[in-house]
DRENROMAR-142788 format. One record per atom (N, C-alpha, C): x, z, y; residue in one letter. Coordinates in pm, whole numbers, plus 32768, in hexadecimal, padded with zeros to 4 digits. Example, Ala and Ser with C-alpha at 12.3 -4.5 7.8 and 13.67 -1.06 7.14 Angstrom:
REM DRENROMAR-142788
8527830C7DC7A
84CE830C7E3EA
8528830C7EB6A
850582C47F1FS
855782CA7F96S
850A83138003S
This chain:
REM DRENROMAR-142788
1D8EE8631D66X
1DDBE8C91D23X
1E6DE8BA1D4DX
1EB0E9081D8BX
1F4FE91B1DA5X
1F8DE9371D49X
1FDAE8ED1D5FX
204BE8CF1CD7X
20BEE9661CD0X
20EBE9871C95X
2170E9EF1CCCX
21F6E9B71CCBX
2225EA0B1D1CX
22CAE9D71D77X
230CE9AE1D02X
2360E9201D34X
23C7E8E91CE7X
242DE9191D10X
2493E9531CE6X
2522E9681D1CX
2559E8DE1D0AX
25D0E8C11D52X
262CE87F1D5BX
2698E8691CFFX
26A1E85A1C85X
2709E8441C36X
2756E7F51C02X
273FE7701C7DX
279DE70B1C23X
2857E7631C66X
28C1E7181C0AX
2930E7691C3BX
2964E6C01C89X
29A1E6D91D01X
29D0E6881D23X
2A3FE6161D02X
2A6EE5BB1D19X
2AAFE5331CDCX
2B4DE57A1D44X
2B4DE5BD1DD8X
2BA4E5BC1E31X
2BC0E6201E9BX
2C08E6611E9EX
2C04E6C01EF9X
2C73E6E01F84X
2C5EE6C31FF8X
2CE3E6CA2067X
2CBDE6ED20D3X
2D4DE6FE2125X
2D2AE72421AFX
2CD2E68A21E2X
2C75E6762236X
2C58E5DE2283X
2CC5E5EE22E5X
2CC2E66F2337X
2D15E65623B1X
2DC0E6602388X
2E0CE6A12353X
2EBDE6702344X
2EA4E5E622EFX
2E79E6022286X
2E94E56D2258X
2E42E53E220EX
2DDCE4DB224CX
2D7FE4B621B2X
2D5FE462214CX
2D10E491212BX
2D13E4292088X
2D32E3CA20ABX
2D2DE36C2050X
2D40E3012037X
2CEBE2A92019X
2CE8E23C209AX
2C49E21F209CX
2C15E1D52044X
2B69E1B82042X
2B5FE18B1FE0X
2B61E1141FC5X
2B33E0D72008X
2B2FE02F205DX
2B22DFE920AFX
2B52DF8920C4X
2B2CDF32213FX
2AA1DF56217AX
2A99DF592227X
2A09DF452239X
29D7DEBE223AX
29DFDE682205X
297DDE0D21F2X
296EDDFF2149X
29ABDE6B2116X
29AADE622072X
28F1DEA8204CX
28E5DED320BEX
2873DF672088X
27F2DF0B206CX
27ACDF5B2027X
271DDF12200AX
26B8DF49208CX
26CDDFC9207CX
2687E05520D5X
26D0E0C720E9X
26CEE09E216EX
273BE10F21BDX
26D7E1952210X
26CDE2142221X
26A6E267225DX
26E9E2B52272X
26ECE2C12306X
2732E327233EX
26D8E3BA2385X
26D2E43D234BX
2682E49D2336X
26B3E50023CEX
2686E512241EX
26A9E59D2476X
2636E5E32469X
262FE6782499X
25EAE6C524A3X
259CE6AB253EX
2513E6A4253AX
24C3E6AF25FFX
2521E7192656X
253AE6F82696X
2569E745273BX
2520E729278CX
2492E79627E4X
2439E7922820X
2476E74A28B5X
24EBE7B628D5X
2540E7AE2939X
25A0E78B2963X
2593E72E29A2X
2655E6A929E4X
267AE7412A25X
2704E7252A1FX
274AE7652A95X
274FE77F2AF7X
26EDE6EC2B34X
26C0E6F32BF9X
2687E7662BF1X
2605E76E2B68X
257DE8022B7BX
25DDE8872B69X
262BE85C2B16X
2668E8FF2B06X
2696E9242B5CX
26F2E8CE2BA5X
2730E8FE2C62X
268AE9322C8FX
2655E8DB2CABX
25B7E91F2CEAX
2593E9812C9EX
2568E99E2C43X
2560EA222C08X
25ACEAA12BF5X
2608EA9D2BF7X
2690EB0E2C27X
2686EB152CC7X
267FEAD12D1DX
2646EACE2DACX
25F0EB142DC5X
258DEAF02D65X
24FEEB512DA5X
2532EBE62D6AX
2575EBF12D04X
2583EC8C2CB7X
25C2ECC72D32X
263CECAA2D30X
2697ECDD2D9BX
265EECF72E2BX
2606EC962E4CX
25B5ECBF2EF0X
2567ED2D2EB0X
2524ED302E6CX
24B6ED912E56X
250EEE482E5AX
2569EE0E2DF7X
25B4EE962DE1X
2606EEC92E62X
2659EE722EADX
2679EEA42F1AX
260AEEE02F56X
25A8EE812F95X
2533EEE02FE9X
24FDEF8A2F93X
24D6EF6E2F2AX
24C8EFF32EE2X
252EF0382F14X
25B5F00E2F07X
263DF0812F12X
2644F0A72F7AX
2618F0612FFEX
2637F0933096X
25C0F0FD309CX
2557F0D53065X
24F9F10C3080X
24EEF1963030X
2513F1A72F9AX
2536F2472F92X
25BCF25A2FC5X
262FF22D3009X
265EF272304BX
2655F28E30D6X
25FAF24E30FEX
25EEF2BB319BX
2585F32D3163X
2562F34A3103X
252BF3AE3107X
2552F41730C7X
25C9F3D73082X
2619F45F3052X
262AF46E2FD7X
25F6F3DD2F75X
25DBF3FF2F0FX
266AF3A42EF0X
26CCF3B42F0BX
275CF3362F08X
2775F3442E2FX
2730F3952DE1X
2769F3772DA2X
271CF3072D3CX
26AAF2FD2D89X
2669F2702D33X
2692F2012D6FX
2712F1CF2DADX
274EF13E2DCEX
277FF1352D79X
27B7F19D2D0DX
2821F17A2CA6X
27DCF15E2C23X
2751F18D2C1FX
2703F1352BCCX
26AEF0812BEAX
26B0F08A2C84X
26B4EFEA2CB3X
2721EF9E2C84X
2796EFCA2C96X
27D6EF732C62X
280AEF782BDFX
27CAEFD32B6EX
27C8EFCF2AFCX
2751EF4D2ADBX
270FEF592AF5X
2682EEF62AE1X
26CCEE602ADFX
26FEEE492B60X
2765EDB92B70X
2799EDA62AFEX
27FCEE022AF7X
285EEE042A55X
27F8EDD129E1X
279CEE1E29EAX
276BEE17295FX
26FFED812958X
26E2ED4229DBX
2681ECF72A00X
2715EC6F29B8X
275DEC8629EEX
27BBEC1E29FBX
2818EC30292FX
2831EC532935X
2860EC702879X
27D6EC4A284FX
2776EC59286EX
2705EC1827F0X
26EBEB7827D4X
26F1EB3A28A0X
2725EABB286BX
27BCEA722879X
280EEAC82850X
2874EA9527F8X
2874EAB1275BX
2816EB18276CX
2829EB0B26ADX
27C5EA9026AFX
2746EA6B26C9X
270EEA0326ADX
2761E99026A3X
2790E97A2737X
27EEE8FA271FX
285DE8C726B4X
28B3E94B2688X
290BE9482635X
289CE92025B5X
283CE94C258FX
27CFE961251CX
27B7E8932533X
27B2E86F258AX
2796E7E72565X
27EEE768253EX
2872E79D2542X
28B9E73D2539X
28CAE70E24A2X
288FE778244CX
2867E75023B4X
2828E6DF23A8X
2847E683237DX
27EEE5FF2344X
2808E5CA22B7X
27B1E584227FX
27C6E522220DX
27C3E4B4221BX
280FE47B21B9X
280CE3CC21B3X
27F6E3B2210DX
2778E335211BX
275CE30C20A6X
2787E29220A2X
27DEE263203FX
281DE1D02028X
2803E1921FC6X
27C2E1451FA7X
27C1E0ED1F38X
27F9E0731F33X
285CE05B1ED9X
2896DFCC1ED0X
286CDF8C1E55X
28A7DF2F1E0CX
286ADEF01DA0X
2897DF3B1D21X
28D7DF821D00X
28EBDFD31C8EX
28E1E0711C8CX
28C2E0A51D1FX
28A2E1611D2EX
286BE1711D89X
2807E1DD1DACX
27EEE20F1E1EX
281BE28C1E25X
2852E27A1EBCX
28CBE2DA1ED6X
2862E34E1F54X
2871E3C21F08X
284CE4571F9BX
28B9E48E1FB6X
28B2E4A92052X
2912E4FA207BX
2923E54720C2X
28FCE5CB2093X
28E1E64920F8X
2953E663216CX
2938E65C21C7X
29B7E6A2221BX
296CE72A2292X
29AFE7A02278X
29A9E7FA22BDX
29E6E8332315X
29D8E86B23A5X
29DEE88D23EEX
2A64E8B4241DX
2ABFE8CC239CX
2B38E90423BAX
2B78E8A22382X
2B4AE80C235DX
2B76E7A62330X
2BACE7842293X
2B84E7EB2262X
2BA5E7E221ABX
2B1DE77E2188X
2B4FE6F8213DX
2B12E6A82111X
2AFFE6BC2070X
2A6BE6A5201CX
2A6FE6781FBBX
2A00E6401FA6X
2A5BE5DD1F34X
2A1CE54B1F06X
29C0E5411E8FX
2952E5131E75X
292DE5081DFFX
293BE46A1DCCX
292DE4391D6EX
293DE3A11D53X
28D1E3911CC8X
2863E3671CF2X
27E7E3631C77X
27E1E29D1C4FX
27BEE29F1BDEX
2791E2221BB1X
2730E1D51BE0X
2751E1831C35X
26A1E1391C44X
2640E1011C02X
2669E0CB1B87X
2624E0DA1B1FX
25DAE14B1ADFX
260DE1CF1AD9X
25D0E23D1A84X
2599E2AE1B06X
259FE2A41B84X
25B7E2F21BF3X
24FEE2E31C29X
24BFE3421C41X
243DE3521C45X
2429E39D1CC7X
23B4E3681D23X
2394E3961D82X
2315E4071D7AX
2324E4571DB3X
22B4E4CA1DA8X
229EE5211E25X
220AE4FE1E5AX
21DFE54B1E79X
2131E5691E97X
20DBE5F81E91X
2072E60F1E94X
203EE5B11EF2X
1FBEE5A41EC4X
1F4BE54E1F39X
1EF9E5B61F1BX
1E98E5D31F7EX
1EBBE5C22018X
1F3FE6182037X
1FB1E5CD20C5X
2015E5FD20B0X
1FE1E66F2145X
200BE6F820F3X
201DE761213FX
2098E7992196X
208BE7FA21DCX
20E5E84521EDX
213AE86C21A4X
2131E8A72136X
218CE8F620B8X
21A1E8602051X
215AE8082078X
2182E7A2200EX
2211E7762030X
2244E74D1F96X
22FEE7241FA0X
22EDE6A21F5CX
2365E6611F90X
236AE5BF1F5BX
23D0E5CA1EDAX
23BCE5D91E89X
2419E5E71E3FX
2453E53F1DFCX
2504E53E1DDAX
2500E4B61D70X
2546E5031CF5X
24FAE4F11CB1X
2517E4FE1C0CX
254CE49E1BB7X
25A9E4E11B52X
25DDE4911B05X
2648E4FB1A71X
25FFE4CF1A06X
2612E4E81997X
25F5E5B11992X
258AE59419EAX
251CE61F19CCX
2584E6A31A42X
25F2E65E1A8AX
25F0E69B1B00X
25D7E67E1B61X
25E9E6C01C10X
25B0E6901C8EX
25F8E6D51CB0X
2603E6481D38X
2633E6831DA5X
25E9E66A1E0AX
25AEE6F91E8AX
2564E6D21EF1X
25B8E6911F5EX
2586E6431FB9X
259FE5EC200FX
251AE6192080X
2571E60720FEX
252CE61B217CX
24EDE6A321AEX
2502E6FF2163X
24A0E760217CX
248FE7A221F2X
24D8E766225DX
24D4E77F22C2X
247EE71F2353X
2435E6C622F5X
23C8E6742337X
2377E6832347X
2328E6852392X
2293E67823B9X
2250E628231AX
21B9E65D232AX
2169E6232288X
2171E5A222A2X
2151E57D231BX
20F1E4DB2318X
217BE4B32311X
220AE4BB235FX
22B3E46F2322X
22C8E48B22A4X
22BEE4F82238X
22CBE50621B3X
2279E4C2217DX
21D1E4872181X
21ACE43A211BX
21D8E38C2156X
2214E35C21CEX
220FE2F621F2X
22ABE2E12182X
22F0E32E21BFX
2370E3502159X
2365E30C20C4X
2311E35C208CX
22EEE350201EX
229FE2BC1FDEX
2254E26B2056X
2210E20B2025X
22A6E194204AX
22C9E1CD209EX
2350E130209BX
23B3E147204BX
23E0E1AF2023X
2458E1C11FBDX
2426E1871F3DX
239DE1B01EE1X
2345E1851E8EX
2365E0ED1EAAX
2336E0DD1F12X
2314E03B1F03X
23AAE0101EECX
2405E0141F3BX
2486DFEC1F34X
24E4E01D1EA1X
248AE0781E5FX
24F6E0611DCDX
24ACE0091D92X
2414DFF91D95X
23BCDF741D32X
2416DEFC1D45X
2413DEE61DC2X
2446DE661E08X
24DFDE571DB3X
2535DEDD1DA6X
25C8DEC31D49X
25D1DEB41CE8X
2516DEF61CA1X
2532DEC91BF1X
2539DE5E1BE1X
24D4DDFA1C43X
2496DD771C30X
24ECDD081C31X
C-alpha cells in the first residue's frame, strides 16, 4: 500500500548566500560523527560532452551543405538552431547539478544543508536524540528518505538513485543509534 506525499515542512535553523559569504561552519572535520556529501548523477564528463556536441555539429553541418546545394539554404538556420538548443540543454543540466547536500552530525545536532545552484544555502539543525529516519521498504522510485522530528520532515536526497537513498538511510540510522548510545 503507498503511503501519500509528505511535504517538506520543517522551517529551517539558517539561511545564506554559500557563494559571497557563508555560514558559519559547523565544525571541525574531525568533530563529525557522519559526514555525507550529496551531488546529483552526471551521466556525462565533459571529455563526452566535447564528443557529443562533435557528433551534433558534424551531423548538422553535413545536413546543412547538403540542403544547401540543393537550394533548400533556409534549413542551415535550423541546423544550427539544433546546436543551440543541443548545447543549452546540457548547460542547464550541468548548472542543475551543482545542487548538493551535506549531512553532519556532531555530538549535540545533526546538521542539513541544502545548497542550490545559484548558491543560496539553507540549513536545518535537528536533535539527534529526537531526529528519526524514514523511509518506505521496498525502496522505490517515488520513495523519499525523510528525517523527522517533533511530527515535522524534512526530505533529504531526493535527487538519488533508490538503491543510494535506502543505503543513505541504513547508515545515517545506524550513525544516530551509535550517538544515542
Amino acid at each position: 500500500m503507498a503511503r501519500s506525499a509528505i511535504i517538506e515542512d520543517m522551517p529551517p535553523a539558517a539561511v545564506g548566500k554559500a557563494a559571497a559569504k557563508p555560514l558559519d561552519p559547523v565544525a571541525a572535520e574531525d568533530d563529525f560523527r557522519f559526514h555525507a556529501l550529496l551531488y546529483p548523477n552526471r551521466s556525462l564528463s565533459p571529455d563526452g560532452f566535447k564528443r557529443v556536441l562533435g557528433v551534433v555539429i558534424l551531423a548538422n553541418l553535413i545536413n546543412a551543405v547538403v540542403y544547401v546545394t540543393l537550394g533548400a539554404w533556409p534549413v542551415a538556420f535550423f541546423c544550427g538552431a539544433d546546436i543551440v538548443i543541443v548545447w543549452l540543454a546540457f548547460q542547464a543540466s550541468y548548472v542543475s547539478g551543482r545542487r548538493h547536500e551535506r549531512i553532519m552530525l556532531t555530538e549535540d545536532a545533526l546538521w542539513v544543508s541544502r545548497v542550490l545552484p545559484s548558491g543560496h544555502e539553507t540549513r536545518w539543525r535537528l536533535d539527534p536524540w529526537r531526529a528519526r529516519v524514514r523511509i518506505d521498504r521496498p525502496v522505490r522510485h517515488e520513495t523519499q528518505l525523510h528525517l523527522c522530528q517533533h511530527g515535522r520532515t524534512l526530505i533529504v536526497g531526493s535527487f538519488l538513485s533508490p538503491k543510494e537513498r535506502g543505503e543513505l538511510a541504513e547508515a545515517l540510522d545506524r550513525a544516530l543509534l551509535e550517538a544515542r548510545a
